[in-house]
Phi, psi and omega in degrees: 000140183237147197260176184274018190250347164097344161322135139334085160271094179315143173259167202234168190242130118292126166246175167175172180236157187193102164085338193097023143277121178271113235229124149220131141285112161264143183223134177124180152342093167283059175264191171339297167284324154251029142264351167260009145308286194305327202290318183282354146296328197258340152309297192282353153267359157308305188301328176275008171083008171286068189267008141266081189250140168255187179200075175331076188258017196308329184250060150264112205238354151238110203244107173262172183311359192265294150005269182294345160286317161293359186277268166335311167302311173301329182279313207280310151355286169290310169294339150285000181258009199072041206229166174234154156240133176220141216238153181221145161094014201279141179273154192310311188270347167272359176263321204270328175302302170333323181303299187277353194243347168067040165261006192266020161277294156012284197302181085282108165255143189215133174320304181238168177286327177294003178268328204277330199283338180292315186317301169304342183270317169294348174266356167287345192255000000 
């Protein structure tokens, strides 16, 4: 990702909770290097017993296989504890690799993350 100084800017993980949902936004690349960023976040919101998680991808502008494995793996995770991942914000060419690699069934996809954090809270009740 290049900054307005024409530089090389790493891209970030945001985190926050809403509801008792845990929320990460990435923004930038999901390559090598920061899927294993994303993987120790999202281990440590296991680990705090955080078994809703949404994953923000509207600013994402590359996703490579490591990437989608951690992705693939956190759901499966998360479903042995009775837990979810539900993915939001996807841009149209990070929607068609899921598409061809047939991981978008999978999924609970959502236009926004606030569609997707509502989604858990109307299914609790």
């Amino acid at each position: 990702m290049i900054d307005n100084e024409g530089g090389q800017r790493e891209s970030a993980i945001r985190t926050s909770q809403v509801d008792g949902v845990a929320l990460a936004q990435v923004d930038g690349k999901l390559d090598l290097k920061n899927s294993d960023k994303l993987l120790q976040i999202l281990i440590k919101f296991q680990d705090e017993g955080k078994f809703r998680i949404v994953l923000d991808l509207s600013r994402v502008n590359f996703i490579s296989s490591s990437g989608l494995g951690v992705i693939s793996a956190t759901l499966e995770r998360l479903k042995e504890e009775g837990g979810s991942l539900k993915l939001a914000g996807m841009r149209d060419e990070i929607r068609k690799v899921f598409e061809i690699l047939g991981m978008i069934e999978h999924f609970d996809i959502y236009e926004y993350p606030d569609e997707a954090i509502k989604a858990f809270i109307s299914a609790e009740k």
